[in-house]
C-alpha positions as CSV (number, residue, x, y, z in Angstrom):
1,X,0.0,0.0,0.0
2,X,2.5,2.2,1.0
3,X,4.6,2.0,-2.1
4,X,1.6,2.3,-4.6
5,X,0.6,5.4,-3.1
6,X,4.8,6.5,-3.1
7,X,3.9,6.5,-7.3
8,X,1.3,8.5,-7.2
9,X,2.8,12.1,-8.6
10,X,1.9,15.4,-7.3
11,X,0.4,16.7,-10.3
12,X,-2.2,13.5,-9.8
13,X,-3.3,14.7,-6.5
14,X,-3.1,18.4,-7.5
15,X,-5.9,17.9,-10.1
16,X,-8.3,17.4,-7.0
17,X,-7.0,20.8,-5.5
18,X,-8.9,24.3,-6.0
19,X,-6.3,26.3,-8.1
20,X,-5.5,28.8,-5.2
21,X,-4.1,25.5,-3.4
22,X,-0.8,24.1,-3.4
23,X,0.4,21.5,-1.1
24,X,3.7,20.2,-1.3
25,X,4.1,16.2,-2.7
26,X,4.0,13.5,-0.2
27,X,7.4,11.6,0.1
28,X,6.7,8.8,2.6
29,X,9.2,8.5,5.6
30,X,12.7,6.6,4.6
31,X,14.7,4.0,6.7
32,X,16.9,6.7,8.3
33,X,14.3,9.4,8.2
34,X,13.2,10.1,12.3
35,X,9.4,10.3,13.2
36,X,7.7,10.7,15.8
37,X,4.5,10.1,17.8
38,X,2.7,12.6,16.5
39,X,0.7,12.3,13.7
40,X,0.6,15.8,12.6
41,X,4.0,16.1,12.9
42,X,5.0,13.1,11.1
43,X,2.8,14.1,8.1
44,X,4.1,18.0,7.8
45,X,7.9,16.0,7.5
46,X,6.1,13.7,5.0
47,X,5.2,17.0,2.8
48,X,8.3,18.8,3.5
49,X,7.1,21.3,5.8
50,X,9.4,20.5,8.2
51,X,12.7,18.6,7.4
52,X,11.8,15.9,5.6
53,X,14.4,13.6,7.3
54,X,13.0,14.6,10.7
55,X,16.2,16.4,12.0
56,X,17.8,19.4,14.0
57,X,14.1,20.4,14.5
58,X,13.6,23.4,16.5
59,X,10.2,25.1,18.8
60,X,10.0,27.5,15.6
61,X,10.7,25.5,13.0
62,X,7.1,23.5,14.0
63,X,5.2,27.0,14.9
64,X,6.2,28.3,11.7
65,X,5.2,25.4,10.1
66,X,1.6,25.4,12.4
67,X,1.1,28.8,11.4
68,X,2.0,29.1,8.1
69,X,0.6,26.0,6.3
70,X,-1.8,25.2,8.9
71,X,-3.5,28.0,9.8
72,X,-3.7,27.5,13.4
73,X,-2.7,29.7,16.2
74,X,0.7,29.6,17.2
75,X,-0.2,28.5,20.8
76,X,-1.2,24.9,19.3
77,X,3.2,24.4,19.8
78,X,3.1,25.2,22.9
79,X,3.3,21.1,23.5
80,X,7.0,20.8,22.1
81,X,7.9,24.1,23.7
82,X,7.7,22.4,27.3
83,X,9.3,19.3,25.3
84,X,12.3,21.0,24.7
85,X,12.3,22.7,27.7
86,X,12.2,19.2,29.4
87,X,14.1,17.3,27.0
88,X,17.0,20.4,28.0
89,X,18.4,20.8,24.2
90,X,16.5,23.3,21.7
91,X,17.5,21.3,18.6
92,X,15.8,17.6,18.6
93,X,14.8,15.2,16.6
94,X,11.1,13.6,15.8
95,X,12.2,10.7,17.6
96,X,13.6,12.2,20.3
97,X,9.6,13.2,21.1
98,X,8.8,9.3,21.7
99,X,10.4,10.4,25.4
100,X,7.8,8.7,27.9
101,X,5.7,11.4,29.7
102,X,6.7,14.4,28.4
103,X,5.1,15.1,24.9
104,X,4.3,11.2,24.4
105,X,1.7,9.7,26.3
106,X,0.2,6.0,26.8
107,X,-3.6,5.2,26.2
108,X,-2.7,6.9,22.4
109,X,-5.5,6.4,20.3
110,X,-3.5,5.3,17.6
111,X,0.0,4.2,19.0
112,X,0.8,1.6,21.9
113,X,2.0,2.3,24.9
114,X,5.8,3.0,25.4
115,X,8.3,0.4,26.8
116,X,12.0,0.4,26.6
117,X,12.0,-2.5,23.9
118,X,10.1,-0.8,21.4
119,X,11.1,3.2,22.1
120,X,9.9,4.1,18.2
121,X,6.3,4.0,18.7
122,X,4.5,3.6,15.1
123,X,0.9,3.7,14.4
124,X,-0.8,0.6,15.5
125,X,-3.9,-0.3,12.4
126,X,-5.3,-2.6,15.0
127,X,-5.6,0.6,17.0
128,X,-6.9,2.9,14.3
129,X,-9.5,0.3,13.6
130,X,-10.8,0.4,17.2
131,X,-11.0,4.4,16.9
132,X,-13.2,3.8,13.4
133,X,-15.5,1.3,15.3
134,X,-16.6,2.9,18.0
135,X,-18.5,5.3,15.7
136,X,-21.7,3.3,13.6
137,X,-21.1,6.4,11.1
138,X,-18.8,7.4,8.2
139,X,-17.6,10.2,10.8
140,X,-15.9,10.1,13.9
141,X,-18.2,12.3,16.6
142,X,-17.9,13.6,20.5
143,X,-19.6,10.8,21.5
144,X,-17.5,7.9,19.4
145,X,-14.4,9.4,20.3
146,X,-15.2,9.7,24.3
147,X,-15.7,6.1,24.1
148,X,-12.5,5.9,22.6
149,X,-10.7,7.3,25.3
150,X,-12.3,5.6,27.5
151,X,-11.5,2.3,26.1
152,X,-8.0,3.2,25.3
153,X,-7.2,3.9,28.9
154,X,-9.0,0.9,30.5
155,X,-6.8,-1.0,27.9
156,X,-3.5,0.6,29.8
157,X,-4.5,-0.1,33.1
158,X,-2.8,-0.5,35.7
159,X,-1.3,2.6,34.6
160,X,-2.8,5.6,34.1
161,X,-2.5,9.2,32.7
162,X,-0.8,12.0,34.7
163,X,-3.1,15.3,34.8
164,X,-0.7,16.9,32.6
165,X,-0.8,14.0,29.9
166,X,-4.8,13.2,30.6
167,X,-5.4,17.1,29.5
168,X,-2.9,16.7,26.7
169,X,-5.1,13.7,25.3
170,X,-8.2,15.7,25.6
171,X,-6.3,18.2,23.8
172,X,-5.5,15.7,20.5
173,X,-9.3,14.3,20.8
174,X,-10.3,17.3,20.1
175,X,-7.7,18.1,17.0
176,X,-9.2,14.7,15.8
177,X,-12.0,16.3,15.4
178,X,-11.4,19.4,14.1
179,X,-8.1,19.2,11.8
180,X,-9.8,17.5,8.6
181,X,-12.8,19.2,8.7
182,X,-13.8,21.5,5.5
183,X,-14.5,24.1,8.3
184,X,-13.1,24.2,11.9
185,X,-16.0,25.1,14.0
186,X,-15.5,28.9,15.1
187,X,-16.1,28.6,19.1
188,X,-17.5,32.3,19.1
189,X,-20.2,31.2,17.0
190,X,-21.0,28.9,19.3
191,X,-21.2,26.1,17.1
192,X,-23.8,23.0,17.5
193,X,-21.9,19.7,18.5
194,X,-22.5,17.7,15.5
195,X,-20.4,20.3,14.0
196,X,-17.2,18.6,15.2
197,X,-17.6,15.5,13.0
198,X,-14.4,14.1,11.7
199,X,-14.4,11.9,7.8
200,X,-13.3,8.6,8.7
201,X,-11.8,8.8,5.0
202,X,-9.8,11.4,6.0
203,X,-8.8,10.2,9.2
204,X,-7.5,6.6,8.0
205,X,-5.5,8.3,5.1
206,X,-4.1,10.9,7.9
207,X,-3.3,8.0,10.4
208,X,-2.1,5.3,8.3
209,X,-0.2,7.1,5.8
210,X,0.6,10.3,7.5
211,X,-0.1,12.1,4.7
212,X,-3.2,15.2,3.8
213,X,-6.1,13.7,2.2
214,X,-5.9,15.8,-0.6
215,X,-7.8,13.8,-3.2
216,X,-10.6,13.8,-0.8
217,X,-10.6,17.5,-0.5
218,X,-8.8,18.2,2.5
219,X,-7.1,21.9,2.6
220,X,-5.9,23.9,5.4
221,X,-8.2,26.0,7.2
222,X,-9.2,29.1,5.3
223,X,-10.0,30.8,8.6
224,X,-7.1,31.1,11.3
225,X,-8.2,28.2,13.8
226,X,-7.6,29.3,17.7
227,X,-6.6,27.4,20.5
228,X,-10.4,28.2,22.0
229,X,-11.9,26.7,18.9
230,X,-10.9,23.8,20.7
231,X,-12.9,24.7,24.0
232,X,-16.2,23.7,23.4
233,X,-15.1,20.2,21.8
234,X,-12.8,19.5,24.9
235,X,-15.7,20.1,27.0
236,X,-18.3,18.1,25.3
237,X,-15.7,15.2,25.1
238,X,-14.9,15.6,28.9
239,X,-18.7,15.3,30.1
240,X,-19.6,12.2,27.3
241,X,-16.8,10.4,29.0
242,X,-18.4,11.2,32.8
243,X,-21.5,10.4,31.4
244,X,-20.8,7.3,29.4
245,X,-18.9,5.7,32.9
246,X,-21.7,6.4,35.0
247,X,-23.9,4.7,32.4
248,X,-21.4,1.9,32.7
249,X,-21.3,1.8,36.4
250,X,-24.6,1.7,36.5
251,X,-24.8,-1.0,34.1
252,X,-22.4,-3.1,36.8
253,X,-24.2,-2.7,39.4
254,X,-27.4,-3.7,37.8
255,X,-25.5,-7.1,36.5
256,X,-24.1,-7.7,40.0
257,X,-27.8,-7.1,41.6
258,X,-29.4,-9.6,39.0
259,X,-26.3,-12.2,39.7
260,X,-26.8,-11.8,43.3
């Protein structure tokens, strides 16, 4: 799969493009190229808007790269600013990001969890699959992604998520939701929920191949996206998951009673 979509030549892909829009050809990662755990991150090396051998990356170099082809306030960095800041060197590699606990986090919903044998964490399909099924739709929503998280965190137990890391998951939930979306909800329009429905199409091509969807339409964001577009997704995602264990709990109890 990987190498039939390596043939596929830019002009190809640019024919599904409006003519204002120009995205740079995806090159997939090499043996000795360095990625990361991050998706986004991963891809934007992929299409050369960072190094594309994953290298001598700075804080900037990924703002620039956020703000400049992404469209998104330059606050969505502020993750691999505290990286460096922890990781104590300003130049790093993607790899170096696969650091337990400080940008990289367990109960991924696309990765496994860290371990010293396997340090290079890589997207799991078994796990991608899991995030897909837990929505009935073509789209991923609040609701199906909630689940998600829940699941993905039952599935690391004993262990469990730091504040820090639980926010910073909440944090990527909600980018799920909002990064290949024709438009990002604006939050001061107080958008309806159902606006924060993700293409599964999109999602799989994003996740699997870390590269844009661009023959299925995906752009960046026309309008600047904020850090509070995020807000009211975060939120909704936050009191599904309450609400979806107290169902649950609810539900265990019941089963107990009826076995006692």
């Amino acid at each position: 799969m990987m190498l039939f979509f390596a043939t596929i030549s830019f002009a190809a892909l640019a024919t599904a493009l409006p003519a204002s829009v120009q995205i740079q050809p995806w090159i997939p990662a090499g043996m000795y190229d360095s990625r990361g755990p991050c998706p986004m991150l991963n891809t934007l090396a992929n299409h050369g808007y960072l190094p594309h051998n994953g290298r001598n990356l700075t804080a900037a170099s990924i703002e620039n790269a956020f703000t400049k082809f992404l469209n998104v306030e330059a606050g969505f960095a502020a993750a691999v600013k505290e990286f460096t800041h922890a990781f104590g060197n300003n130049v790093f590699n993607l790899d170096d990001l696969n650091a337990p606990d400080i940008l990289q986090h367990i109960a991924s919903l696309t990765r496994d969890d860290y371990t010293s044998h396997d340090p290079h964490i890589r997207p799991n399909l078994y796990r991608i699959e899991s995030l897909f099924d837990d929505s009935p739709s073509t789209h991923i929503d609040i609701d199906s992604i909630a689940k998600s998280r829940l699941r993905v965190q039952a599935e690391s137990h004993p262990n469990t998520l730091s504040k820090a890391r639980f926010d910073a998951a909440l944090f990527e939930a909600a980018m799920v939701l909002v990064m290949m979306l024709d438009h990002a909800p604006d939050a001061t329009s107080n958008p309806p929920l159902s606006a924060y429905r993700a293409p599964k199409d999109r999602l799989r091509t994003w996740f699997e191949q870390e590269r844009f969807p661009i023959e299925l339409g995906w752009q960046p964001s026309k309008r600047p996206i904020k850090l509070a577009d995020l807000d009211p997704a975060i939120k909704a995602i936050t009191e599904s998951m309450e609400r979806q264990e107290k169902e649950r709990s609810k539900s265990r109890i019941a089963l107990k009673v009826d076995v006692e």
